[in-house]
C-alpha positions as CSV (number, residue, x, y, z in Angstrom):
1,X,-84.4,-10.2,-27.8
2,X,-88.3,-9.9,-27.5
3,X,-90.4,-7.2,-26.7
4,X,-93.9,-7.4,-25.1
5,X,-95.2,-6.3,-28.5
6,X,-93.1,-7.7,-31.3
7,X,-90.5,-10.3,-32.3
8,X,-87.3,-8.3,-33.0
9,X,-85.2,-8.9,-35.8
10,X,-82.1,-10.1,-34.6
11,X,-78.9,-7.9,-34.2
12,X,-77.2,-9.6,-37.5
13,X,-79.1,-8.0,-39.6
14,X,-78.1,-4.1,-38.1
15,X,-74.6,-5.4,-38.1
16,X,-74.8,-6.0,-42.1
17,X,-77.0,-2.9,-43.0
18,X,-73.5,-1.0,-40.7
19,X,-71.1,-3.2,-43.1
20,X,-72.7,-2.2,-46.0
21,X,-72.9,2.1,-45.2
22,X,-69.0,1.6,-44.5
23,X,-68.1,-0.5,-48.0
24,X,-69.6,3.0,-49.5
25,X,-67.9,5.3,-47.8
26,X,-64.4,6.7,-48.4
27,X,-61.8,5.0,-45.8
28,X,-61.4,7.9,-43.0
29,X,-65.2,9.1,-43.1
30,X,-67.4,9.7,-40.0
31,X,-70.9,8.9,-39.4
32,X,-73.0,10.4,-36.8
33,X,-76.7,9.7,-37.0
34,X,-79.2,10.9,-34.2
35,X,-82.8,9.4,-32.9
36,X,-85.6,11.8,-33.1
37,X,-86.5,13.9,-30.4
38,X,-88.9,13.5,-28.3
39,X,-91.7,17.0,-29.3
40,X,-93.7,18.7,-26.9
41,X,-97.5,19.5,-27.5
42,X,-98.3,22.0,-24.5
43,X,-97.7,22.5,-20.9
44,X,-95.9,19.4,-20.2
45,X,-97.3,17.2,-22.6
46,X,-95.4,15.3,-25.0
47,X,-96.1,13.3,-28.1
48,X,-94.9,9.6,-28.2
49,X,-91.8,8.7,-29.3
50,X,-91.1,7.7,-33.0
51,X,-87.7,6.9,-33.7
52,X,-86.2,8.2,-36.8
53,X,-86.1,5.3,-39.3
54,X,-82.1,5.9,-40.6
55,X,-81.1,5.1,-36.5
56,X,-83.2,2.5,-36.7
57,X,-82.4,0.6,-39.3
58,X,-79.0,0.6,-38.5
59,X,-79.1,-0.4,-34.9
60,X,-82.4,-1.4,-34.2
61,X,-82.5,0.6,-31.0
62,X,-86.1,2.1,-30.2
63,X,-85.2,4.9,-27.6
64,X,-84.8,8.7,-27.3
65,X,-81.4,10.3,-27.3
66,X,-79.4,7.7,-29.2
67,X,-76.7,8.5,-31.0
68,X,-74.6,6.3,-33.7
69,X,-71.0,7.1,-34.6
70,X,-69.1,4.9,-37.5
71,X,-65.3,5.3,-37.9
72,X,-64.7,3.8,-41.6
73,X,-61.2,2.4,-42.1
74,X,-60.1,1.1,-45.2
75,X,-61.6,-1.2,-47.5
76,X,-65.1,-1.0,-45.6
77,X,-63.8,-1.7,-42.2
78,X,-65.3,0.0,-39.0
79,X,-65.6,0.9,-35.5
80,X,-68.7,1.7,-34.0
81,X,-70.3,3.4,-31.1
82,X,-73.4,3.6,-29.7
83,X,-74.4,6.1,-27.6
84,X,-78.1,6.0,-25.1
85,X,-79.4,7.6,-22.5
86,X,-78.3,6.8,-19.0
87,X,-80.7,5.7,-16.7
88,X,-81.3,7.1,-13.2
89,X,-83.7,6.6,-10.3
90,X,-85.8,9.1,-10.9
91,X,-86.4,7.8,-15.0
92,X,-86.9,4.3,-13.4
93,X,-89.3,5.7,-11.3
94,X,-91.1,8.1,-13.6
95,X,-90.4,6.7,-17.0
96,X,-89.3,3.3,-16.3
97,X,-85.9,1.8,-17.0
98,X,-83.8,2.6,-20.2
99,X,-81.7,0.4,-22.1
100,X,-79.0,-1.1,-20.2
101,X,-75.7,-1.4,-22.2
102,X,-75.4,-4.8,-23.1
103,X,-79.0,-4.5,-23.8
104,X,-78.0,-2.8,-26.2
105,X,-75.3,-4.6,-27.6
106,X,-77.7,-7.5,-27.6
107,X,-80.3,-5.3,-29.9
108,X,-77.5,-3.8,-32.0
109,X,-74.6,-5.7,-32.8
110,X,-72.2,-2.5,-31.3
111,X,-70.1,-3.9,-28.8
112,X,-68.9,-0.4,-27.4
113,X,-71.7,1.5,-26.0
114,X,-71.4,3.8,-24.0
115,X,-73.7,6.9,-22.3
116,X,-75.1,9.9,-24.4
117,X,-73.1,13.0,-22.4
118,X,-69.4,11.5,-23.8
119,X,-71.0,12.8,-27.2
120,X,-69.4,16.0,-27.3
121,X,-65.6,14.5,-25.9
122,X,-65.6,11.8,-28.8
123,X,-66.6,14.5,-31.4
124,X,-63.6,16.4,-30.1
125,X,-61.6,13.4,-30.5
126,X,-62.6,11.6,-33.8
127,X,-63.5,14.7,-35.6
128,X,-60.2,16.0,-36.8
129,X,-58.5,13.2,-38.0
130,X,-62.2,12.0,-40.0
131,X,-61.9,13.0,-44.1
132,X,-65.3,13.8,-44.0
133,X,-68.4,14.2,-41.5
134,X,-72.0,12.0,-43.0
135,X,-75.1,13.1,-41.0
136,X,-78.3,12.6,-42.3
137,X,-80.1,15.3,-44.3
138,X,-83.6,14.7,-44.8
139,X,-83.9,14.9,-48.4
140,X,-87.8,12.6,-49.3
141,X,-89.3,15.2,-52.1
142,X,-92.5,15.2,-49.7
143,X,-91.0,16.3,-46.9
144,X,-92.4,19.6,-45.4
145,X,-91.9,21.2,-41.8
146,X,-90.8,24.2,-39.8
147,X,-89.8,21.7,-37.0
148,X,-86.2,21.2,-36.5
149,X,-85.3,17.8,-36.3
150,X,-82.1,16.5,-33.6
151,X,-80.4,15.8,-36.4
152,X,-80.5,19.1,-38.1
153,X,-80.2,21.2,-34.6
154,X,-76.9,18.9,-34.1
155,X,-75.9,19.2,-37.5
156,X,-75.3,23.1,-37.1
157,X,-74.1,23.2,-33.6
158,X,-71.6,20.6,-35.3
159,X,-70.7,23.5,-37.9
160,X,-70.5,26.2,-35.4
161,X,-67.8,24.4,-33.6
162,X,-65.9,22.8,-36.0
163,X,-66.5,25.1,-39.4
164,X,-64.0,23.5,-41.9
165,X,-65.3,20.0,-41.4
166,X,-66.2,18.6,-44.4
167,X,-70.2,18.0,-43.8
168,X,-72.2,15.1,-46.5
169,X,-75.6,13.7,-46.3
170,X,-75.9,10.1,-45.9
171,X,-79.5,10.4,-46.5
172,X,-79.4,9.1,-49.8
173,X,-77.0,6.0,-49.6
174,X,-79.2,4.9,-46.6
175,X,-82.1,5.9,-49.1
176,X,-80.9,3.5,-52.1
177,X,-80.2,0.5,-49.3
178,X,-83.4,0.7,-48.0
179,X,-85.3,-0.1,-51.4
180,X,-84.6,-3.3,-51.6
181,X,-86.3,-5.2,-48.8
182,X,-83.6,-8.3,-46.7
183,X,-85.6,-11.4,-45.8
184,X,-85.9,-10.3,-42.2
185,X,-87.3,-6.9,-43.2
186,X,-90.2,-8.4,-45.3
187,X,-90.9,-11.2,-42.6
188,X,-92.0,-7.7,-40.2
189,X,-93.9,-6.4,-43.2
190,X,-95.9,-9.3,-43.5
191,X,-97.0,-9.4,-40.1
192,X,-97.7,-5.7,-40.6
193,X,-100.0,-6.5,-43.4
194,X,-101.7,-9.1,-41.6
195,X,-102.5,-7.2,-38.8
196,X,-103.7,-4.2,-41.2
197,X,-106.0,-6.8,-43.5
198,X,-107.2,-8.6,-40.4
199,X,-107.9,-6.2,-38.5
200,X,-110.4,-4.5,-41.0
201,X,-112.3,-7.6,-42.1
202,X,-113.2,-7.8,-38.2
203,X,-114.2,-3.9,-38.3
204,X,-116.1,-4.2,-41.4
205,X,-118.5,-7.1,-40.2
206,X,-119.6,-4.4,-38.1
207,X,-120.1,-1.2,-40.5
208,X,-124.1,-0.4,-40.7
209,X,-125.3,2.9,-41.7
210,X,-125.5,5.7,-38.7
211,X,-121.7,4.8,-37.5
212,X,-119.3,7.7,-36.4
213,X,-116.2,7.4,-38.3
214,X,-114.8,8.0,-35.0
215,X,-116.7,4.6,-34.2
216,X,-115.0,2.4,-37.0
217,X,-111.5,4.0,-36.1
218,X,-111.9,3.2,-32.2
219,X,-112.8,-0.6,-33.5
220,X,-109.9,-0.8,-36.0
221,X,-107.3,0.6,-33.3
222,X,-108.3,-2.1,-31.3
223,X,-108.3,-4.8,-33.8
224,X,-104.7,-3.5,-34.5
225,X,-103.5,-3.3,-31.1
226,X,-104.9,-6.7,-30.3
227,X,-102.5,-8.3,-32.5
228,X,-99.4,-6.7,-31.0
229,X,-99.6,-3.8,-33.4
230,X,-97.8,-0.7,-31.5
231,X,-100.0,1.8,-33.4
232,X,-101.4,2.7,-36.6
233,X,-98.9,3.7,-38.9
234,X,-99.9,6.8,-40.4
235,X,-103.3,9.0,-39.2
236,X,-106.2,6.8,-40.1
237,X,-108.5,8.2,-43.3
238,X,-112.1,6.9,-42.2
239,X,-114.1,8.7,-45.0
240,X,-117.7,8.9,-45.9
241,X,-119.9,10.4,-48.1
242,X,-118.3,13.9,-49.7
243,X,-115.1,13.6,-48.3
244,X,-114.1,10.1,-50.0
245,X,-113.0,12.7,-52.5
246,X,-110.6,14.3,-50.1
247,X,-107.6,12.8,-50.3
248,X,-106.3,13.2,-46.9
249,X,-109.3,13.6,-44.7
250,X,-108.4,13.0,-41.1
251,X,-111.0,14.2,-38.9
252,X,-112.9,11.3,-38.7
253,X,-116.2,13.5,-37.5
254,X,-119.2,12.5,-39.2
255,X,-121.8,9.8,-39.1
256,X,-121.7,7.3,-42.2
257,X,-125.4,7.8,-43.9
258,X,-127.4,4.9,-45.2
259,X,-126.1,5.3,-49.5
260,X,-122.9,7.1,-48.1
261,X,-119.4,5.0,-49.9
262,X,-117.1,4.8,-46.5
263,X,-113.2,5.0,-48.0
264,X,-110.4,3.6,-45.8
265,X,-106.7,4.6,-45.6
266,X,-105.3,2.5,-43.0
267,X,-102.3,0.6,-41.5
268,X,-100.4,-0.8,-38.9
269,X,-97.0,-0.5,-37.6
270,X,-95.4,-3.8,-36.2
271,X,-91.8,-3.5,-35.0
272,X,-91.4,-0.7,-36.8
273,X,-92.6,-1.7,-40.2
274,X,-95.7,0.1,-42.0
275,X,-98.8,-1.5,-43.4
276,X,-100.5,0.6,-46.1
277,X,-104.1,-0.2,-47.4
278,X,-107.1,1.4,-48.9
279,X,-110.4,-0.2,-49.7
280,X,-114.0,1.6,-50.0
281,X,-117.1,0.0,-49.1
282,X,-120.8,1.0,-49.0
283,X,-122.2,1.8,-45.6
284,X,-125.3,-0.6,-46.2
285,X,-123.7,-2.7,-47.2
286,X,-124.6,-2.7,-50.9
287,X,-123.1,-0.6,-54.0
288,X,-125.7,1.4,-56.1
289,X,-124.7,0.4,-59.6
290,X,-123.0,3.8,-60.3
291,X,-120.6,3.2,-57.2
292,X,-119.9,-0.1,-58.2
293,X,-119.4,0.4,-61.6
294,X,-116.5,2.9,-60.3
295,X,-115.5,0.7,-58.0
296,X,-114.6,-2.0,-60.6
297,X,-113.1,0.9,-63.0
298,X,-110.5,1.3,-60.0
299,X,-110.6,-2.4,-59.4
300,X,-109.6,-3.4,-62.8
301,X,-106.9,-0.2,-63.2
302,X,-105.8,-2.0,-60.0
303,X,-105.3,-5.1,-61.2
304,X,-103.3,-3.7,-64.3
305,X,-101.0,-1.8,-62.3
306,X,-99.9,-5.3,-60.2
307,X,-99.8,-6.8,-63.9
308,X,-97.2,-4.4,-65.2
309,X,-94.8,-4.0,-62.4
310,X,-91.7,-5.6,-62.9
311,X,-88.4,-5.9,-62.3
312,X,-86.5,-3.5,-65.3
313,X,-89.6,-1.3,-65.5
314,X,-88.8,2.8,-64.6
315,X,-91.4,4.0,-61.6
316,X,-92.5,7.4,-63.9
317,X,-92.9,4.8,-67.6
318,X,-95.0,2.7,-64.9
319,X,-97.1,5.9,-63.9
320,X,-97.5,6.4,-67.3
321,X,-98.7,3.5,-68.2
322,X,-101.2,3.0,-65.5
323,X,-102.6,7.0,-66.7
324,X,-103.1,5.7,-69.6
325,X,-105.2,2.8,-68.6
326,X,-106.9,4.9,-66.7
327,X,-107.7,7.5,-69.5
328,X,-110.0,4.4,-71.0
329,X,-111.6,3.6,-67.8
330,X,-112.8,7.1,-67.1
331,X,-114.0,7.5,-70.9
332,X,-116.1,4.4,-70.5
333,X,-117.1,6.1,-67.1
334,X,-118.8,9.3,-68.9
335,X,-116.3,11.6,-67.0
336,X,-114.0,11.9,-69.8
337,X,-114.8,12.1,-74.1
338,X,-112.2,10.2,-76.3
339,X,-111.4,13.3,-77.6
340,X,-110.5,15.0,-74.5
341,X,-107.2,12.4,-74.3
342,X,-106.3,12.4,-77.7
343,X,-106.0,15.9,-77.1
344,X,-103.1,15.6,-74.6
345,X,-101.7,12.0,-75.0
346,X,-98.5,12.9,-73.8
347,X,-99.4,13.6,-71.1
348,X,-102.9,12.8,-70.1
349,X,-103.4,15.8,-68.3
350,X,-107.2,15.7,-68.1
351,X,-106.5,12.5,-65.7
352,X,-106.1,14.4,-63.3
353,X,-109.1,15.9,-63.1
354,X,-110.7,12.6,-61.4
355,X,-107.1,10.2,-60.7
356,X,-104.9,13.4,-59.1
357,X,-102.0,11.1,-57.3
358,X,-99.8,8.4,-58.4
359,X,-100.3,4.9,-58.5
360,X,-97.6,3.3,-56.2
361,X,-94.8,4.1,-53.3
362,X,-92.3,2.1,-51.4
363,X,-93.4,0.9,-48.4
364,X,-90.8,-0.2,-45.3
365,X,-90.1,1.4,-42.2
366,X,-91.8,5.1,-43.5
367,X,-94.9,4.6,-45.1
368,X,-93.7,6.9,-47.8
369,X,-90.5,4.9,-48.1
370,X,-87.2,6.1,-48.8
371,X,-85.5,6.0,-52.0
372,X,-84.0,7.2,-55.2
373,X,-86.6,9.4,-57.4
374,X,-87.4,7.0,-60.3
375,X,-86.1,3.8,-59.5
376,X,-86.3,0.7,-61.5
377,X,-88.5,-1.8,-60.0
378,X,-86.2,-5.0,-58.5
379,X,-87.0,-8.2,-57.2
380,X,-87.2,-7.8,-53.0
381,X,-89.1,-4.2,-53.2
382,X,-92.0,-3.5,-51.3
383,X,-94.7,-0.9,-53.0
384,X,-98.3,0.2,-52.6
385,X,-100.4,-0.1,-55.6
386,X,-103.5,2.5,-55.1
387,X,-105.6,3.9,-58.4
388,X,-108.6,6.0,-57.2
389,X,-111.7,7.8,-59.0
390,X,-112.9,10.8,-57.4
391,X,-115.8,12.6,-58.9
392,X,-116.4,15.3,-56.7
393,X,-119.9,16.4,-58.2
394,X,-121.9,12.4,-57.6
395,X,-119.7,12.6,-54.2
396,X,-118.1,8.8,-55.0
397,X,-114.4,8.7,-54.4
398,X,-113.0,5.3,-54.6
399,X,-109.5,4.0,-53.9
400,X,-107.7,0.4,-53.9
401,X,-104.8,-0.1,-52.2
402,X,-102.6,-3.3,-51.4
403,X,-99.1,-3.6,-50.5
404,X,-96.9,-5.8,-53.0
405,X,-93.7,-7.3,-52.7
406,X,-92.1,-7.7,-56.8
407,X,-90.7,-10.9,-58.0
408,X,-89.2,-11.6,-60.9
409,X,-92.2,-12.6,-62.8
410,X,-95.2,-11.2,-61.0
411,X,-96.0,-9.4,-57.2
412,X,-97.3,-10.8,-54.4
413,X,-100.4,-9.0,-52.5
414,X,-99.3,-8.9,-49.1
415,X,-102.8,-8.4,-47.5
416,X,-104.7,-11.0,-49.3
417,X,-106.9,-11.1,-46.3
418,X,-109.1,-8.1,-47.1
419,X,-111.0,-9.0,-50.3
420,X,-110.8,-6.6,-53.1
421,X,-114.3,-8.5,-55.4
422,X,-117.6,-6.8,-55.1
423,X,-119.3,-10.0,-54.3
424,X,-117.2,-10.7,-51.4
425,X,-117.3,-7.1,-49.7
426,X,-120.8,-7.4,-49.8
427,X,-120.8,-11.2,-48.5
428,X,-118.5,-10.0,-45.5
429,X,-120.7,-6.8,-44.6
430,X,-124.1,-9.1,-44.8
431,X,-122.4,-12.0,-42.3
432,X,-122.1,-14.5,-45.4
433,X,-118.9,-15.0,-44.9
């Protein structure tokens, strides 16, 4: 089934991510995952609907109040039920039409969908008899709120009214099966990065000194929308000047001055997938020769980074590594003294100083993707490789980002389109090319 917007991936691949959850799971377990609510800003606003990646995933429905329920029988067998929102006149009229149910079935795979209000009777039925109850626990180290998601909220009204069920997260078996990329995911990330690389080589033919960085956003968001992009997929980082050395600037305020380094953190979301790319370029068009001798101290940490990651290799030995290349670069920089990291070469501390993040994360339908905390890289994984200098005091930060895709033998750059080389940022920004 198409959208307006975007090719969806067809309802096969749901039906195998379903098979393989149940081959983990003991025979007799339940699995109830919700969608995300819908969260209010004031009066009777509302923000837009982002649907919570785990649902998705595993049904490839897009829509508010949906609720999965697995029954795993033995040896990976299961029964599953989709629950939506029922639509009436006055959401057709207001809202427009939901899904219908063999809309649904269409989408999803799940051949017995039914509405959302038979939730709490099929609870009371199914619940009992289950061995266990799997609801999804957010668990991604980086995760930080004092919002309470719909699955939490129905995670504890689950407890209050059954207290002895026997409650597990399957957070991080969903987690460890979304690391590896399937063929029909990566097709969806490419046209993600497309759209993300194309999008800013239009935008950047038309960067010139005295731009808002509200400006170059509004052109980007159109560039990405253009191209049947739904959205960006994070809050766009349109930096210049001071704050390319704050890491997550979002305000987007200022006017980029003639000398002023303009950093990007962008992406675009296509059918749910993330794009994830940084690149920094001068305002005017030209690099003093101290940005761009940062600029290829990043560049060629960059390029090391894609030359060492491969399948076998431990993420925090990678991080290492790539610290340790960068320890040279920012001794050759001035910024650090030889002595200085052979002082702490364990741990290369003082890095931090001017490199304060890591190099890489995986990259599906979060940008921060899912997944166990230091994996092994495989063939079929998805990652963002982004080193970055920031020295505070000269007011230069400068990051390089690309989004990879690991073979057995080397990575693919997934946004080729946006160059990386001096010489061709420059030819871009004066119309050469």
């Amino acid at each position: 089934m198409h959208t307006l917007r975007y090719k969806s991936i067809p309802a096969t691949f749901y039906k195998r991510n379903r098979d393989r959850l149940a081959a983990k799971l003991p025979e007799g377990s339940l699995v109830v995952v919700h969608a995300n609510d819908i969260y209010p800003t004031n009066a009777d606003g509302t923000l837009a609907h982002h649907q919570n990646a785990n649902l998705f995933y595993l049904t490839g429905i897009d829509q508010e109040e949906t609720v999965l329920i697995m029954r795993v029988g033995k040896k990976g067998s299961h029964k599953d039920t989709l629950l939506l929102r029922e639509t009436n006149e006055k959401i057709v009229i207001w809202e427009g039409a939901r899904l219908s149910q063999s809309m649904a079935t269409k989408l999803s795979g799940v051949k017995d969908v039914r509405w959302t209000q038979e939730y709490n009777s099929l609870l009371a039925e199914w619940l009992p008899s289950a061995t266990g109850v799997w609801l999804e626990v957010d668990s991604h180290p980086r995760r930080y709120t004092y919002v309470q998601t719909r699955n939490e909220r129905m995670k504890a009204a689950l407890l209050a009214s059954y207290p002895d069920a026997k409650v597990q997260s399957v957070y991080p078996i969903l987690a460890e099966m979304r690391l590896v990329k399937q063929p029909e995911e990566i097709k969806q990330l490419r046209e993600a990065c497309r759209i993300t690389g194309e999008g800013y080589v239009d935008t950047l033919r038309c960067v010139v000194p005295g731009m808002g960085e509200w400006e170059i956003e509004a052109l980007l968001s159109a560039g990405y929308i253009r191209r049947c992009a739904r959205k960006f997929s994070f809050l766009p980082i349109i930096a210049s000047g001071q704050d390319t050395c704050v890491l997550h600037y979002i305000s987007n305020h200022k006017k980029c001055k003639d000398g002023d380094l303009i950093l990007f953190d962008i992406g675009a979301e296509y059918g749910g997938y993330a794009g994830d790319m940084s690149r920094t370029v001068p305002a005017n068009g030209i690099f003093s020769p101290r940005q761009r001798e940062v600029y290829e101290a990043v560049l060629a940490v960059h390029k090391y980074a894609c030359k060492i990651m491969r399948p076998g290799l431990k993420k925090n030995d990678y991080e290492m590594k790539v610290r340790r290349f960068m320890a040279k670069q920012l001794v050759k920089l001035g910024l650090l003294t030889q002595q200085q990291v052979d002082q702490d070469r364990k741990k290369l501390a003082c890095v931090r100083k001017y490199y304060m993040h890591g190099t890489s994360h995986p990259l599906g339908l979060d940008v921060h993707d899912v997944g166990p905390d230091n994996p092994e890289f495989a063939e079929g994984q998805v990652w963002t490789v982004e080193p970055g200098i920031y020295i505070a005091e000269e007011g230069i930060g400068i990051r390089i980002e690309t989004d990879v895709l690991v073979y057995k033998d080397h990575v693919e750059d997934l946004i080729p389109n946006a160059p990386l080389e001096v010489k061709d940022i420059e030819d871009i920004m004066a119309g050469r090319k």
